[in-house]
Structures are given as structure tokens and as C-alpha cells.
C-alpha positions as MATLAB code, in Angstrom:
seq = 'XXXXXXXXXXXXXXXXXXXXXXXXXXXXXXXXXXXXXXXXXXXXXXXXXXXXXXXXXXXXXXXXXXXXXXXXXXXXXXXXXXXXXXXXXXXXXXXXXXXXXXXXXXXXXXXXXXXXXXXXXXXXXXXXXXXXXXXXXXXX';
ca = [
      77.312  108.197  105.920;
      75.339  106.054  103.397;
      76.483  104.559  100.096;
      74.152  102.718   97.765;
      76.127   99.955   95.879;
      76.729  100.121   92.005;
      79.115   97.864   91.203;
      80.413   94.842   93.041;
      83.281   93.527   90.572;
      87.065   95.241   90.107;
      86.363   95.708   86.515;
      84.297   99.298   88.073;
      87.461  100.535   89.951;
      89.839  102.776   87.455;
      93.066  101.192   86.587;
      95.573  103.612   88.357;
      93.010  102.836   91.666;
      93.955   99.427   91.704;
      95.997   98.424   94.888;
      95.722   95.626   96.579;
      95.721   93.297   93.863;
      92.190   94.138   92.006;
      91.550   93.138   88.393;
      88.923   93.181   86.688;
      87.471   89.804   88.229;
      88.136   91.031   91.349;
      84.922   90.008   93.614;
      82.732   91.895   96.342;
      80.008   89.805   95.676;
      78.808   90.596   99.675;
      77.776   94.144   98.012;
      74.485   93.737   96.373;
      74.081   96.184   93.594;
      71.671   99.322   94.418;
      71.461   97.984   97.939;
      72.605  100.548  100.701;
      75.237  100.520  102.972;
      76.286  102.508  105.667;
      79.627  103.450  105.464;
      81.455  103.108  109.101;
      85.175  104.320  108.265;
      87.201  105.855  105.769;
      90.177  105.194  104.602;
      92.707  107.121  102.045;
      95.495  104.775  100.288;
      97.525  106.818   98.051;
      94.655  108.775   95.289;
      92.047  106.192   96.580;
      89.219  106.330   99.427;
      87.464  102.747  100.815;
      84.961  102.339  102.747;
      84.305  100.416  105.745;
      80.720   98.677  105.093;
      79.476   95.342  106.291;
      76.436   93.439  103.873;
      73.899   91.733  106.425;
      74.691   89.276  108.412;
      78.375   89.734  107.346;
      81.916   91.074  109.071;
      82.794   94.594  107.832;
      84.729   94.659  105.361;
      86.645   97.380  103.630;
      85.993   98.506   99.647;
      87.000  100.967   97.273;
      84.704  103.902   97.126;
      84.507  103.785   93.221;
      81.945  100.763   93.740;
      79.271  103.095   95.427;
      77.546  105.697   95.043;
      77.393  108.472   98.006;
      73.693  109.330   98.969;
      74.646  110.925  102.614;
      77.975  112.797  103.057;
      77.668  113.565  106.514;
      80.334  112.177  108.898;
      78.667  110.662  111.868;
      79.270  112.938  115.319;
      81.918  111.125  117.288;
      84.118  109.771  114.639;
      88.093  109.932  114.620;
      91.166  110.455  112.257;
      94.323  108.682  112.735;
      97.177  110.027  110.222;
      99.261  106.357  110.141;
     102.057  107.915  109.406;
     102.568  109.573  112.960;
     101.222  107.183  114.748;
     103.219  104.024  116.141;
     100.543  101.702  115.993;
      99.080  102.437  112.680;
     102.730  102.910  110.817;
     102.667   99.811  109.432;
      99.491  100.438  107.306;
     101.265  103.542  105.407;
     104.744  101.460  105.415;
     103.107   98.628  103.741;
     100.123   99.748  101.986;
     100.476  103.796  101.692;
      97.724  104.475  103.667;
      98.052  107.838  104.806;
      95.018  108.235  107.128;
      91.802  106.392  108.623;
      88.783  108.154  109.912;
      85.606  105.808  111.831;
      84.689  105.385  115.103;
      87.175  105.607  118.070;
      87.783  102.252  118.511;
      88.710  101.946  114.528;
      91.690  104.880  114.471;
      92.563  103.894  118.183;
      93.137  100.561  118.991;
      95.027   99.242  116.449;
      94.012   95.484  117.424;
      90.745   96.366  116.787;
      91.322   97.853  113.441;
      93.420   94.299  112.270;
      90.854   92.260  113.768;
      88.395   93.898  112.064;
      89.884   93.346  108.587;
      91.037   89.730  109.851;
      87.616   89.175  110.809;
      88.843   88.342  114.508;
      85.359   86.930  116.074;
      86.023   88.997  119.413;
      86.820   92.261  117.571;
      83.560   91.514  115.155;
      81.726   91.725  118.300;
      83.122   94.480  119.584;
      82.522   95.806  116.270;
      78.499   94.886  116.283;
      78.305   96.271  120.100;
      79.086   99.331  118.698;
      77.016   99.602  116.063;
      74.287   98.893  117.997;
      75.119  101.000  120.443;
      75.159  103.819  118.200;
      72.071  103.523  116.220;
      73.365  103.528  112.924;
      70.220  104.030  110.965;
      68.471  104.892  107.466;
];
């Protein structure tokens, strides 16, 4: 999947989207508007989709769909879905934060670790994280 950046402030994500905390000043400065990104998970909190995309030379990082624009829909061959609501690991993310499902790479909708050191931008799980990628040949 590919996304090309339009916005990278929370004034561009609609009100009733708004979450975790995003206002109008919210900042994802990382995004550079009209760049591209590739998108490597998905995931659906309440009416809202983010995406998993990581800026160069930065840790993934996940942001709300309404900032991009979609350019490739395809889902990559090999990815996962893990509906957090039935699993024990991943409970905690619809208990918390209403998200009902994630969809990425195995190790994303797997290993839970790896999913909360990804967004706590754990250095072992970032390389983990960039082994993969690599190893995949995410390119476009």
C-alpha cells in the first residue's frame, strides 16, 4: 500500500475522528506534505482507519488515514488481521482505545511486544521492525 501525504496537522482530521487527543494543532510534522509513504499496517479505532508509516530515517509511527491520500490499495501478500477483541494479547488495545482490529505484517498482529514496541519506539523492536522491511522489499 502507498499513501502520498496531504496534510500533516490535526486541523485535516474531521472532528468526530478525533481520538487520541488531536486538535487542531495536533503535529505530524515527520509527514512531509505530497511526499509518499508506504503504509505497513492498518488499524480501525471506532469509525477511524491509521496507518502505520515511518518518514526516513524515522521509527514507524501510526496516523490517521484522513492525512493521506491513497495512491495503491493493494494489501501486500503475507499480511495479517488480529480482531483485539478476541485476542488475549491485543484486548487491551480495544479495552482502552476501541480498537477493534489491526491488519500488517505477522509480526505486527502477532506478537503483541512487537506491536507496543513499535509504537513505544523500543530500539530492539525498531530493528526488528527495519529487518523486516528490508527483508520484504517494500518498494515504489
Amino acid at each position: 500500500m502507498l499513501a502520498i501525504c496531504q496534510h500533516n496537522f490535526g486541523s485535516a482530521i474531521p472532528q468526530a475522528e478525533r481520538y487520541l487527543g488531536e486538535v487542531d494543532e495536533t503535529d505530524y510534522s515527520p509527514l512531509c506534505v505530497g511526499a509518499s509513504y508506504v503504509v505497513y499496517g492498518i488499524l480501525f479505532i471506532r469509525d477511524r482507519v491509521d496507518f502505520l508509516v515511518r518518514a526516513p530515517e524515522q521509527a514507524p509511527f501510526w496516523a490517521p488515514s484522513s492525512l493521506f491520500k491513497l495512491v495503491d490499495a493493494n494489501i501486500p501478500s503475507g499480511w495479517e488481521f488480529c480482531n483485539t477483541k478476541n485476542s488475549n494479547d491485543y484486548k487491551v488495545l480495544f479495552d482502552l482505545f476501541s480498537i477493534s482490529c489491526v491488519v500488517g505484517y505477522p509480526l505486527l498482529v502477532n506478537e503483541y511486544h512487537h506491536y507496543l514496541g513499535v509504537v513505544e519506539r523500543d530500539p530492539l523492536e525498531i530493528v526488528r521492525f527495519v529487518a523486516m522491511v528490508e527483508s520484504q522489499k517494500f518498494n515504489y
